[in-house]
Backbone as JSON, one array per atom type, in Angstrom:
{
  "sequence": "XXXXXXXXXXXXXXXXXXXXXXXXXXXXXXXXXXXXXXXXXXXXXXXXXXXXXXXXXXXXXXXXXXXXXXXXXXXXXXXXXXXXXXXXXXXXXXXXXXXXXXXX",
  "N": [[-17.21, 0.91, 8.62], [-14.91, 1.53, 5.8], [-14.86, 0.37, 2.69], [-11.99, -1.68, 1.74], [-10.57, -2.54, -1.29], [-8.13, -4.52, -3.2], [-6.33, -3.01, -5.92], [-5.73, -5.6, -8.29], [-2.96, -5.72, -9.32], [-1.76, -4.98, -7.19], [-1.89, -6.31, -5.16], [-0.96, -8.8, -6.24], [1.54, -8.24, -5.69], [1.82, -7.62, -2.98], [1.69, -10.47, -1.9], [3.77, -11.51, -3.83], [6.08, -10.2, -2.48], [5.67, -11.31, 0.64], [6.53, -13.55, -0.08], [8.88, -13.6, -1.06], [10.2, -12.82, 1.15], [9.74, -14.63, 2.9], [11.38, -16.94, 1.85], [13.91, -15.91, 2.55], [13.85, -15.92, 5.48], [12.12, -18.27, 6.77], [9.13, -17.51, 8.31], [9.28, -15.05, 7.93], [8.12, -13.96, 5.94], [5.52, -13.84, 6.79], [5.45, -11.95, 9.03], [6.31, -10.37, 7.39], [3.43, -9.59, 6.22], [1.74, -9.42, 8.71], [2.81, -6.73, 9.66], [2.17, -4.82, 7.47], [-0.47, -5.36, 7.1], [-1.06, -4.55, 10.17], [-0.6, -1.51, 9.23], [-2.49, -1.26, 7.27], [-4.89, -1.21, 8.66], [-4.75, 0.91, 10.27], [-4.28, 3.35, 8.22], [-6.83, 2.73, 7.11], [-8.35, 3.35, 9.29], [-7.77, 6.1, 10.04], [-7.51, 7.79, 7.39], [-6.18, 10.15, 5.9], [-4.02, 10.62, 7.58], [-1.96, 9.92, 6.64], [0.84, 11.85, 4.04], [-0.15, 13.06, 1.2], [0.75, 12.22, -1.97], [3.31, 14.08, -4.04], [3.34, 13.65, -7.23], [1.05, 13.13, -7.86], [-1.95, 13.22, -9.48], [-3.47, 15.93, -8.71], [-6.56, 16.47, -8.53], [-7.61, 14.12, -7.15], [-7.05, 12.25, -4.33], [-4.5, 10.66, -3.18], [-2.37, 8.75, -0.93], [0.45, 7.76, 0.9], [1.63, 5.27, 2.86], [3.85, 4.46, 5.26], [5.15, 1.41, 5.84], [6.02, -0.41, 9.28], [8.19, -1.83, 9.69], [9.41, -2.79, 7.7], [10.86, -2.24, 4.1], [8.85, -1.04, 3.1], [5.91, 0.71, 1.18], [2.47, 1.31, 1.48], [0.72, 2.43, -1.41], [-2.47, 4.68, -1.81], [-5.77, 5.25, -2.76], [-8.16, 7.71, -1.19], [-11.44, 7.88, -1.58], [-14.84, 8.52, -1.78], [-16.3, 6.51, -0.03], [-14.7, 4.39, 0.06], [-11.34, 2.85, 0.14], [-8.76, 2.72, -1.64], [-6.38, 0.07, -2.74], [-3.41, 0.71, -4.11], [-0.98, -0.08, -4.61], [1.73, -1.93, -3.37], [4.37, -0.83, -2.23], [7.79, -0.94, -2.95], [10.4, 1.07, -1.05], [12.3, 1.51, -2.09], [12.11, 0.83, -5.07], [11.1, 2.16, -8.45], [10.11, 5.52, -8.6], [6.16, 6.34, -8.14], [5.67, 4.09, -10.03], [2.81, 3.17, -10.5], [1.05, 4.67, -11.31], [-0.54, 4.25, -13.87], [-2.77, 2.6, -12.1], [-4.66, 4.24, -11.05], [-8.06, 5.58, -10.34], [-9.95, 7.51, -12.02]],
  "CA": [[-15.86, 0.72, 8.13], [-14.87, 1.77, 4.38], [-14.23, -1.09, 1.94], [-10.24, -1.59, 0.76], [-10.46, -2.97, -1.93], [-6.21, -4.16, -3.47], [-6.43, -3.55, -7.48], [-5.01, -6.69, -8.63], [-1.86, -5.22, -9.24], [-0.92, -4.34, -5.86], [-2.51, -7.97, -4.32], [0.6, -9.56, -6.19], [3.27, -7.33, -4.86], [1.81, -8.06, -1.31], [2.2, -11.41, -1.87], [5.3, -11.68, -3.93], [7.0, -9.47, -1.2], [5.74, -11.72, 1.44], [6.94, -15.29, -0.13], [10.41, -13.29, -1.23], [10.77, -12.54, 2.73], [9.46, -15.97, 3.48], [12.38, -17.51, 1.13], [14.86, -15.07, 3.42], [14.0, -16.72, 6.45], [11.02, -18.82, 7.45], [8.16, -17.21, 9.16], [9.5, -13.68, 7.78], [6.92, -13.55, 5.14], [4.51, -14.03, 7.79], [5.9, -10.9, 9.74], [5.77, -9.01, 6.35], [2.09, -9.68, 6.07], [1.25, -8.84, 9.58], [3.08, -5.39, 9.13], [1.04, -4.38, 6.07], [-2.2, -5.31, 7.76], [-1.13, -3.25, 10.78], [-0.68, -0.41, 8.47], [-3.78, -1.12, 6.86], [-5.78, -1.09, 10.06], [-4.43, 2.35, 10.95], [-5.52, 3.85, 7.31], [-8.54, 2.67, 7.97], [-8.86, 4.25, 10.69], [-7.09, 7.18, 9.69], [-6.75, 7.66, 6.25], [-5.62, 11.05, 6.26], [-2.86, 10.85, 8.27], [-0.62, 10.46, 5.87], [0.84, 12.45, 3.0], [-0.37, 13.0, -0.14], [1.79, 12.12, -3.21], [3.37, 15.23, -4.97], [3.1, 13.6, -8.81], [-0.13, 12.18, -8.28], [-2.92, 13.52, -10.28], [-4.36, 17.36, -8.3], [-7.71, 16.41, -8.3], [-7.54, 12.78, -7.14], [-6.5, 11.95, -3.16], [-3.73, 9.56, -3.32], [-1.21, 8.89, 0.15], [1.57, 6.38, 1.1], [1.7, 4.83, 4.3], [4.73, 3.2, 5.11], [5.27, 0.12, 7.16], [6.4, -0.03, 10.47], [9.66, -2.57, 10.0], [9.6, -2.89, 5.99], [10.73, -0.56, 3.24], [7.73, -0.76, 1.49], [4.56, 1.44, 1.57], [1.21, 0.85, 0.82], [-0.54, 3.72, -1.68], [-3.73, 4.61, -1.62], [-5.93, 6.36, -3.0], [-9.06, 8.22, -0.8], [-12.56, 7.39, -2.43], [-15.94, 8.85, -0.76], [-16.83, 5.36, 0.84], [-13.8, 3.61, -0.07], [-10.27, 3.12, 0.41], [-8.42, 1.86, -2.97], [-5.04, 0.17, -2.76], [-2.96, 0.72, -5.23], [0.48, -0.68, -4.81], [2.63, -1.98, -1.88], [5.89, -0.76, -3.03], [9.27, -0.99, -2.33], [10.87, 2.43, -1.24], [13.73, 1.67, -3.75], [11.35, 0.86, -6.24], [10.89, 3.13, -9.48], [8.79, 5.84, -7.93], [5.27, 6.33, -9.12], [5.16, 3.54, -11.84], [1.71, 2.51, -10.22], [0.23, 5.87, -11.65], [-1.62, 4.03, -14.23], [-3.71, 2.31, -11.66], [-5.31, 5.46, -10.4], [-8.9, 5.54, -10.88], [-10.98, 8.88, -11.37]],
  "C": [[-15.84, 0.86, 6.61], [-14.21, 0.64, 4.17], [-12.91, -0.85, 1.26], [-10.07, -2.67, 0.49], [-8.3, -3.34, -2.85], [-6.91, -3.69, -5.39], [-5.37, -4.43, -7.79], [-3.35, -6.75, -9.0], [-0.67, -5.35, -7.87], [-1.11, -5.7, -4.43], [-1.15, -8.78, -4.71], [1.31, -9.35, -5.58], [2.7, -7.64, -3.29], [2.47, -9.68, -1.11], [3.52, -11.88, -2.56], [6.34, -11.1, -3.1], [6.66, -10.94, 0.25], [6.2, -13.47, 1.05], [8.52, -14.58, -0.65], [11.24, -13.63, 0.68], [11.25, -13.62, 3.25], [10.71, -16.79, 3.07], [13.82, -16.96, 1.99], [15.19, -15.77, 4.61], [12.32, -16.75, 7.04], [10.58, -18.32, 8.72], [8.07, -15.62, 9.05], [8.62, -12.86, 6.95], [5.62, -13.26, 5.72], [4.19, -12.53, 8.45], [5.73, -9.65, 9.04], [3.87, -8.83, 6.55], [1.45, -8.7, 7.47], [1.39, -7.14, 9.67], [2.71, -4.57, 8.42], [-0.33, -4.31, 6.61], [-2.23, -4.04, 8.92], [-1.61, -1.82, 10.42], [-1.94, -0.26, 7.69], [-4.35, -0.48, 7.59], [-5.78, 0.47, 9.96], [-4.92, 3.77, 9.48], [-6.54, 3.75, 6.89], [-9.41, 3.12, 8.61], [-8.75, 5.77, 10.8], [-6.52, 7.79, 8.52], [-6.34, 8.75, 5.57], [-4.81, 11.41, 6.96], [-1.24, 10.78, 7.43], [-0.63, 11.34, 4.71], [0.49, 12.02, 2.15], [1.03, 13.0, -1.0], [1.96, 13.1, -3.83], [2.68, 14.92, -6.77], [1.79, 12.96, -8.66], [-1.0, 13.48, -8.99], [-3.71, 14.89, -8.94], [-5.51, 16.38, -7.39], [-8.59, 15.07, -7.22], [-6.41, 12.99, -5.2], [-5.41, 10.94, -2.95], [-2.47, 9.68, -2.46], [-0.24, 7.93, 0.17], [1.65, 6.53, 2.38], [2.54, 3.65, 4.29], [4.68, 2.4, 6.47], [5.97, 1.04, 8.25], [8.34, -0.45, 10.3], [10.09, -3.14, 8.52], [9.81, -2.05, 5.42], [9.58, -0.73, 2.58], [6.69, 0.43, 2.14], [3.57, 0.92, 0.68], [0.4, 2.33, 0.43], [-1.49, 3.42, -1.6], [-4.34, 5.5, -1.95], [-7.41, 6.57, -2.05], [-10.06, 8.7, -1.41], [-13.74, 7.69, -1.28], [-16.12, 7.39, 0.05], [-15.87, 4.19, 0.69], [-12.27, 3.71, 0.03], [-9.79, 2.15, -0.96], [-7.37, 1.4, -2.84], [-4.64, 0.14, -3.54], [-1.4, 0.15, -5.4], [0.93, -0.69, -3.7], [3.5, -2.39, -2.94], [6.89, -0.43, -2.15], [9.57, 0.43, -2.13], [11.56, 2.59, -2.36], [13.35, 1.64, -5.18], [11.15, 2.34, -6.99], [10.12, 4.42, -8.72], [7.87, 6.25, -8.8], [5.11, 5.3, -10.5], [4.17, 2.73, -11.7], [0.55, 3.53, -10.71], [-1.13, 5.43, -12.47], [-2.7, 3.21, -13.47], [-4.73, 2.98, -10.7], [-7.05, 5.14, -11.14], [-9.87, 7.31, -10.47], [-12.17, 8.66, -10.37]]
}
């Protein structure tokens, strides 16, 4: 199994998304969480199944995999033995303003 690692960045936004939800209605944050992991799982498993990002960086592998029942997605970038996350973002959110946490 490849290691996915969050960069610290993108570990908040999981959790500030899932205690916003939680504040919405109790047990919803919960539901976020599970949803994200799902989606984990499955680029995990598959981490080529989704698209690549047009503005990302050429040289550099970097996809979005969106939830199942959330707007968000979780990027990522595709690392020989690793999986990197880089932001679980809102659809509505800015797009790309996680660029600087790309790593060559």
């Amino acid at each position: 199994m490849r290691l996915v690692p969050f960069c610290k960045e993108a570990d908040a936004e999981l959790i500030e998304a899932a205690v916003w939800y939680d504040g919405q209605r109790g047990g919803l944050g919960k539901e976020f969480l599970d949803d994200a992991e799902q989606t984990l799982s499955l680029v995990v498993s598959l981490p080529r199944a989704w698209p690549r990002i047009r503005d990302a960086p050429l040289d550099l592998e970097i996809r979005r995999a969106l939830l199942r029942r959330f707007p968000y997605a979780i990027v990522y970038q595709v690392q020989e033995e690793r999986i990197r996350v880089l932001a679980v973002a809102h659809q509505k959110r800015e797009p790309n303003y996680w660029l600087n946490r790309v790593q060559p």
